[in-house]
PyMOL commands that place a pseudoatom at each C-alpha (Angstrom):
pseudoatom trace, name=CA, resn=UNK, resi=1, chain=A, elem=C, hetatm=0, pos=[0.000, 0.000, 0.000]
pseudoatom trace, name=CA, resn=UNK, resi=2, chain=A, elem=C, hetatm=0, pos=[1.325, 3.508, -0.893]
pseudoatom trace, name=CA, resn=UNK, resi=3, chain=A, elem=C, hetatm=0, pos=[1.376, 6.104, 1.921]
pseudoatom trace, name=CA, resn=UNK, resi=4, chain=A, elem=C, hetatm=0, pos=[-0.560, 9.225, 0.163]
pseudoatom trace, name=CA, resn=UNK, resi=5, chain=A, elem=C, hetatm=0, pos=[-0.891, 11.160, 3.110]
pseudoatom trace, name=CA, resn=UNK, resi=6, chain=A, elem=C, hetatm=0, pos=[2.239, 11.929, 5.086]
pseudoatom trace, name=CA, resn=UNK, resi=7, chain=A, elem=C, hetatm=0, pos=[0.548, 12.354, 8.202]
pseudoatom trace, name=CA, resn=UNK, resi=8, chain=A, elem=C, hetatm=0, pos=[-0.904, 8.398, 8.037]
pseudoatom trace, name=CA, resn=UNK, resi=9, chain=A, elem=C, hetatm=0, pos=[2.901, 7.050, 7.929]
pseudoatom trace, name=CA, resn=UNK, resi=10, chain=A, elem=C, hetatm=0, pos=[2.967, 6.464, 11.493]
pseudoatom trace, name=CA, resn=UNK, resi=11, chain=A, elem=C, hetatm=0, pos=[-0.045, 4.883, 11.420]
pseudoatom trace, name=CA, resn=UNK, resi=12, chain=A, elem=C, hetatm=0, pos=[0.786, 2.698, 8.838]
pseudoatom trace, name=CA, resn=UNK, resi=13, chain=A, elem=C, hetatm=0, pos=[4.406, 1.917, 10.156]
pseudoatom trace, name=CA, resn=UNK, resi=14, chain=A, elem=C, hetatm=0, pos=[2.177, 0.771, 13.142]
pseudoatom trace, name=CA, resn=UNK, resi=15, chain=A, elem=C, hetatm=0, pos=[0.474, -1.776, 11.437]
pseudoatom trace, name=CA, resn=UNK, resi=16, chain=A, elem=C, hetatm=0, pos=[3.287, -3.069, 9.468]
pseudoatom trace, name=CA, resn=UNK, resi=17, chain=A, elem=C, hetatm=0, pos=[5.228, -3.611, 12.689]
pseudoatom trace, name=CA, resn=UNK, resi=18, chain=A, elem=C, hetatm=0, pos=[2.088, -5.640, 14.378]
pseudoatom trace, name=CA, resn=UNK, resi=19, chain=A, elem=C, hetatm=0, pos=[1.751, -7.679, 11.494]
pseudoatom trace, name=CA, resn=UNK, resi=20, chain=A, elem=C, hetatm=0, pos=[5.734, -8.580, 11.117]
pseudoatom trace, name=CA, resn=UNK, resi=21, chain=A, elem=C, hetatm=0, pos=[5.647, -7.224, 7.292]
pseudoatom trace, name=CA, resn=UNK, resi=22, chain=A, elem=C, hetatm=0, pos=[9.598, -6.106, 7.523]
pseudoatom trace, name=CA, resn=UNK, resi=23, chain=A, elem=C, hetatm=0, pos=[9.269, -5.740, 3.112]
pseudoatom trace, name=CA, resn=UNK, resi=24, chain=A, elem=C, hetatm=0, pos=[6.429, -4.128, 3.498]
pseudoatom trace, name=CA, resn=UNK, resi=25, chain=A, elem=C, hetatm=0, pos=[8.173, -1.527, 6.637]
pseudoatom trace, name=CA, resn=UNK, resi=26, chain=A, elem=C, hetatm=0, pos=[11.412, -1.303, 4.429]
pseudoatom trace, name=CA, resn=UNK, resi=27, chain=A, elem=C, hetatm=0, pos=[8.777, 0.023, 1.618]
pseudoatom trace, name=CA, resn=UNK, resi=28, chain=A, elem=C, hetatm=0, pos=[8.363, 3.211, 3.557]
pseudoatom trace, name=CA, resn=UNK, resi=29, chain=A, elem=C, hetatm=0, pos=[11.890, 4.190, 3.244]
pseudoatom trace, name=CA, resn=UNK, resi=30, chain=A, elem=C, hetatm=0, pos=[13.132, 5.168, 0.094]
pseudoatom trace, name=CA, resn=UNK, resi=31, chain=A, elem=C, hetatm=0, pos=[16.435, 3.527, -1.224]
pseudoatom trace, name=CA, resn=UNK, resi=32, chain=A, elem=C, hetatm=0, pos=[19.117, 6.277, 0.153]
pseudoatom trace, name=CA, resn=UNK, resi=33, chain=A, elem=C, hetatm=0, pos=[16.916, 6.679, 3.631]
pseudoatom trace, name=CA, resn=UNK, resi=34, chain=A, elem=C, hetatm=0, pos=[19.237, 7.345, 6.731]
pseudoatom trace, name=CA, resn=UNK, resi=35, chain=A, elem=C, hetatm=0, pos=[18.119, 5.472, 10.055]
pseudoatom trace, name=CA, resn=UNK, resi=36, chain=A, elem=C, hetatm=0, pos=[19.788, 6.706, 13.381]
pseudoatom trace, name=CA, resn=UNK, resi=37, chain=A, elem=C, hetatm=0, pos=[19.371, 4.045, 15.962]
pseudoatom trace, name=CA, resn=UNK, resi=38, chain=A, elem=C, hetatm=0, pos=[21.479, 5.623, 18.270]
pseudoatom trace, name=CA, resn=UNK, resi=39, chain=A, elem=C, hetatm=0, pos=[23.325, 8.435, 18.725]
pseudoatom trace, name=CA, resn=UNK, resi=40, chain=A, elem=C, hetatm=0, pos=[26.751, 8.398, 16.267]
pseudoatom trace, name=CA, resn=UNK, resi=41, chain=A, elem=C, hetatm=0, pos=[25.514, 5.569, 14.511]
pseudoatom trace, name=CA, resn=UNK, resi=42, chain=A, elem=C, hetatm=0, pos=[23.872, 6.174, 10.940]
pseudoatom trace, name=CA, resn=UNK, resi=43, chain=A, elem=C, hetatm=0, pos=[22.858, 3.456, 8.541]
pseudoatom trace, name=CA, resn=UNK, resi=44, chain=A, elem=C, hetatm=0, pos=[22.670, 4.452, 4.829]
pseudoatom trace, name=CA, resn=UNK, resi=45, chain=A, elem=C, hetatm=0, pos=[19.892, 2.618, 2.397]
pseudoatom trace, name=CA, resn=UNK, resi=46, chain=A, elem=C, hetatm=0, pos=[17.528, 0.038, 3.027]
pseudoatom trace, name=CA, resn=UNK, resi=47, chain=A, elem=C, hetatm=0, pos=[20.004, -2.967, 3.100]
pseudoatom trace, name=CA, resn=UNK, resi=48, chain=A, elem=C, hetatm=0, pos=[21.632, -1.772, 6.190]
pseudoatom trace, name=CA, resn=UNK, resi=49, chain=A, elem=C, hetatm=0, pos=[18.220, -0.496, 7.577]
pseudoatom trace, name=CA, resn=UNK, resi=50, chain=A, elem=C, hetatm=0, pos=[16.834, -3.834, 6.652]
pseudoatom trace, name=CA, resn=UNK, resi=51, chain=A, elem=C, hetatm=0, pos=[18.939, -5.471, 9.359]
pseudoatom trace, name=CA, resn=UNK, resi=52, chain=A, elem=C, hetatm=0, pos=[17.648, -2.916, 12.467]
pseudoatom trace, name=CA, resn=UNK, resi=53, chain=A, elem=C, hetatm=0, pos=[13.934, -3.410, 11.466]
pseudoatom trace, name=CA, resn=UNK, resi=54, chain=A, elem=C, hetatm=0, pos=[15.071, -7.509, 11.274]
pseudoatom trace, name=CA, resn=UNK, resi=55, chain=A, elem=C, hetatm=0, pos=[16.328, -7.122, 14.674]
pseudoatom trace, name=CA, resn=UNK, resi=56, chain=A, elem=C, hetatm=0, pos=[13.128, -5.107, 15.987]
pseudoatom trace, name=CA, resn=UNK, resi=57, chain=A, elem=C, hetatm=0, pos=[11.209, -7.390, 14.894]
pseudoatom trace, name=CA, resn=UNK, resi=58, chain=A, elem=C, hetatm=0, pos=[12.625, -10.584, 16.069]
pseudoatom trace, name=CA, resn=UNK, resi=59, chain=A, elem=C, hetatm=0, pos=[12.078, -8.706, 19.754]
pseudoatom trace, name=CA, resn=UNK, resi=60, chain=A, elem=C, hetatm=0, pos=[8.249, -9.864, 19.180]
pseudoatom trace, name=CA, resn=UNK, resi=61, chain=A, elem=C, hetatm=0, pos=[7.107, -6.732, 21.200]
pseudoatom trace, name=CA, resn=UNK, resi=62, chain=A, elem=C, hetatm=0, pos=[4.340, -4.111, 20.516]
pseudoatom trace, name=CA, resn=UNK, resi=63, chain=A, elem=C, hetatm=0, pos=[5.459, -0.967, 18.773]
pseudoatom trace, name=CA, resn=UNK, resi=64, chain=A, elem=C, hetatm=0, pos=[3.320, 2.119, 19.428]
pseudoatom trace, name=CA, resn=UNK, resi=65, chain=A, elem=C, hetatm=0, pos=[4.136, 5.249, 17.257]
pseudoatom trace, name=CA, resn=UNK, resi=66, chain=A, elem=C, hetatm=0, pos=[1.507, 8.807, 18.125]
pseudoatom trace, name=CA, resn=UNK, resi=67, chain=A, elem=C, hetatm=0, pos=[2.252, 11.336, 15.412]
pseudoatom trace, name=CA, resn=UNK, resi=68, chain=A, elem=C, hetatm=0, pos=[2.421, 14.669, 17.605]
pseudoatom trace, name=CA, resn=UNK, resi=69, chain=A, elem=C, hetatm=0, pos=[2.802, 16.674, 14.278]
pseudoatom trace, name=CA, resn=UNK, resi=70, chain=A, elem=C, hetatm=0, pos=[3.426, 16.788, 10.386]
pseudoatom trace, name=CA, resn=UNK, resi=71, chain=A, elem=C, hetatm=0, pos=[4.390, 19.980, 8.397]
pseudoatom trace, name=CA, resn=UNK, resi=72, chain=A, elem=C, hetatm=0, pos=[4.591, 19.788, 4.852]
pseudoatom trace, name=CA, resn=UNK, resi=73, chain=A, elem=C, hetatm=0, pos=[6.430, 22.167, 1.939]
pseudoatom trace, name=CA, resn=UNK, resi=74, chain=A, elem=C, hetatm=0, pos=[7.573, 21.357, -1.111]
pseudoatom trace, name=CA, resn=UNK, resi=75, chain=A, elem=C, hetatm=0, pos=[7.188, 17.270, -1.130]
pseudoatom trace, name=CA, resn=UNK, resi=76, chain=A, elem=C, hetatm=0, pos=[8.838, 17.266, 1.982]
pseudoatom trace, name=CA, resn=UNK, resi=77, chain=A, elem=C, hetatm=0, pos=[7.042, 16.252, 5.503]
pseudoatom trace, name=CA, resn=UNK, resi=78, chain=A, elem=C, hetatm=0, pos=[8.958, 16.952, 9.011]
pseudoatom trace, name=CA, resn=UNK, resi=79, chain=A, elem=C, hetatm=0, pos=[7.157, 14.238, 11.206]
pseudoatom trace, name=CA, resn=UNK, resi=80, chain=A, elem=C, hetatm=0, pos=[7.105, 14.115, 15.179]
pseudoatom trace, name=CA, resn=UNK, resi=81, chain=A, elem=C, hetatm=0, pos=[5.874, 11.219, 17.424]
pseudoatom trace, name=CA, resn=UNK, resi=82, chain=A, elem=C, hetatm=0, pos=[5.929, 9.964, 20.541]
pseudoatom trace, name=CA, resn=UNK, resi=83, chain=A, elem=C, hetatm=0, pos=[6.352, 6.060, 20.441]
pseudoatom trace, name=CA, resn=UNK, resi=84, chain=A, elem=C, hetatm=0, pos=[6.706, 3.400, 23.002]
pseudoatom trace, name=CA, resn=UNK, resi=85, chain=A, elem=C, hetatm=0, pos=[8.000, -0.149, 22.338]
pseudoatom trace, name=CA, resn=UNK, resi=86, chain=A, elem=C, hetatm=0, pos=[7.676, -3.559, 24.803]
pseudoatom trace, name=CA, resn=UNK, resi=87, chain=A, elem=C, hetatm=0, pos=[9.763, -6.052, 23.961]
pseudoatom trace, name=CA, resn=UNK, resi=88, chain=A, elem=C, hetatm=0, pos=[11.811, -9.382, 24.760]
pseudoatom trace, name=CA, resn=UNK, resi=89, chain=A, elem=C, hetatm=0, pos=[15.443, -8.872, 24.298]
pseudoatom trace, name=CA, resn=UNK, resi=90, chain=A, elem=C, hetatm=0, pos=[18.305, -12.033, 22.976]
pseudoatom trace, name=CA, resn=UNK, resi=91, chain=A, elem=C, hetatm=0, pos=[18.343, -13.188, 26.565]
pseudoatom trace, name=CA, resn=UNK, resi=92, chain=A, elem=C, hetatm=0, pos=[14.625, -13.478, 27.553]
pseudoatom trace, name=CA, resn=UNK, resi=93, chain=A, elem=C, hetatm=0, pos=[14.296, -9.846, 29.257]
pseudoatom trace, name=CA, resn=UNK, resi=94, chain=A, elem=C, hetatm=0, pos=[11.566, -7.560, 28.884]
pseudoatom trace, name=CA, resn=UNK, resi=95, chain=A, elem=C, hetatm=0, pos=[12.682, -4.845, 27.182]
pseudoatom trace, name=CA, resn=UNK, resi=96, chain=A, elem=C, hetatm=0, pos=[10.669, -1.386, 27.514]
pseudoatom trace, name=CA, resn=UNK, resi=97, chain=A, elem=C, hetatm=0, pos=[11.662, 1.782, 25.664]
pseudoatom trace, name=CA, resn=UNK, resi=98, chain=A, elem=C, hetatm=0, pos=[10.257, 5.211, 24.284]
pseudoatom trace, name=CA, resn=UNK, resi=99, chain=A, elem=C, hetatm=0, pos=[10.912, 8.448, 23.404]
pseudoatom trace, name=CA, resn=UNK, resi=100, chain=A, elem=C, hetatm=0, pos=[10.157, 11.024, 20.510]
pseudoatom trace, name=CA, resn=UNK, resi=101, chain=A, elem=C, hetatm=0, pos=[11.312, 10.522, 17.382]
pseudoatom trace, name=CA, resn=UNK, resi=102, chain=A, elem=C, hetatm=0, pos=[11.585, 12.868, 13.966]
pseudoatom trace, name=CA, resn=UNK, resi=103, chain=A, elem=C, hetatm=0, pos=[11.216, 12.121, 10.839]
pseudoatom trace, name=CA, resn=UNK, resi=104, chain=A, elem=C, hetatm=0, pos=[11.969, 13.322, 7.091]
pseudoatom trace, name=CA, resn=UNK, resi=105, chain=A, elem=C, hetatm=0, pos=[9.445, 12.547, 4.200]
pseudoatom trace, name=CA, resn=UNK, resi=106, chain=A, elem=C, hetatm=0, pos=[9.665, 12.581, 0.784]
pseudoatom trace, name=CA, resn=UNK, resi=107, chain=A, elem=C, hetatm=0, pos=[6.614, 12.541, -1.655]
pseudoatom trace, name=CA, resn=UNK, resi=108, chain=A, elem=C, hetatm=0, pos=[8.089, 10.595, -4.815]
pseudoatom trace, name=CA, resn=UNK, resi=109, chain=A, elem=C, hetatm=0, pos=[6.771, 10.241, -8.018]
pseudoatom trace, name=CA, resn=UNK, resi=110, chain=A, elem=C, hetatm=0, pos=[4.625, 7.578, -7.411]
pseudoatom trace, name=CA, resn=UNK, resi=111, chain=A, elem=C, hetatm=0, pos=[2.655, 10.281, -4.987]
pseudoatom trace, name=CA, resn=UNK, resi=112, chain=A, elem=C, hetatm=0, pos=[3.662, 8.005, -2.138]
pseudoatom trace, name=CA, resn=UNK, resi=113, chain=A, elem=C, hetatm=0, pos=[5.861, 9.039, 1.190]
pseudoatom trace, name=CA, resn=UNK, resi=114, chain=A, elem=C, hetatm=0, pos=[8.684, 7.636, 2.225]
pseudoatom trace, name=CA, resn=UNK, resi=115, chain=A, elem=C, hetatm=0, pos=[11.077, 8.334, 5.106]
pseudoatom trace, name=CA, resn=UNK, resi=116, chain=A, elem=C, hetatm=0, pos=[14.552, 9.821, 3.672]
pseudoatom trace, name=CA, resn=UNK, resi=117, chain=A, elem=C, hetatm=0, pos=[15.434, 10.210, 7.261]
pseudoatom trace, name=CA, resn=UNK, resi=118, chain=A, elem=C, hetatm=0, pos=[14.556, 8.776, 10.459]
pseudoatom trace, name=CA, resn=UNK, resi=119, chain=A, elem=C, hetatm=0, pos=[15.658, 9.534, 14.058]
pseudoatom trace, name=CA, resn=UNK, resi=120, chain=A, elem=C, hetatm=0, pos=[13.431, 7.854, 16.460]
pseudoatom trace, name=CA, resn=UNK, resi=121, chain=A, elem=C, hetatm=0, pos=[15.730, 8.981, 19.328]
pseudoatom trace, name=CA, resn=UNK, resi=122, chain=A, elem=C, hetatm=0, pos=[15.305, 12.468, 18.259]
pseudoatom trace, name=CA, resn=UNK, resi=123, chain=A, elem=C, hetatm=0, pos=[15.200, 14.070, 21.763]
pseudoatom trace, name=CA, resn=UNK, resi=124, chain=A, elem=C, hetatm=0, pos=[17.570, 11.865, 23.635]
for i in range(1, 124): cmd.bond("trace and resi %d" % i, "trace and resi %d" % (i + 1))
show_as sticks, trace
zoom trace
């Protein structure tokens, strides 16, 4: 499904994430996307980002993202949220994180968003 509204990305990220589609969550980014995990650390294009989302998702936990706010110019969409994430971690612990995250859209041709950047630790 093609994002047309940047504000429904979260939403839609959301829904990916609960249903384990990590194709259909690597859709959202476009093929040059950054992903900041953490502080210093920067992975460039889907392949790389492939292996974070992998890793999410093998945590099994429940992924919450609220979009707080979306401003748009020129096919580009700044994107805030709060998000929240439960998890089970490599070892068997319960894993519980959050914070606010940003966000940099990009309407392409298609008229579909993607993410060109992501930071989800964007206040930290």
């Amino acid at each position: 499904m093609t994002v047309r509204d940047p504000k429904k990305l979260s939403e839609h990220f959301n829904t990916l994430f609960r249903a384990g589609d990590l194709e259909g969550l690597l859709k959202l980014y476009e093929a040059e996307a950054v992903l900041c995990p953490a502080p210093g650390v920067e992975l460039r294009g889907q392949q790389q980002i492939r292996g974070q989302l992998k890793a999410l998702l093998a945590m099994q936990g429940d992924l919450t993202a609220t979009q707080l706010s979306c401003v748009q110019q020129d096919g580009l969409a700044m994107l805030h949220a709060k998000w929240s994430f439960k998890g089970i971690d490599s070892a068997g612990n319960v894993l519980e994180l959050g914070g606010f995250l940003s966000k940099l859209a990009r309407r392409s041709p298609d008229g579909g968003w993607r993410y060109l950047l992501d930071l989800p630790l964007a206040f930290a």
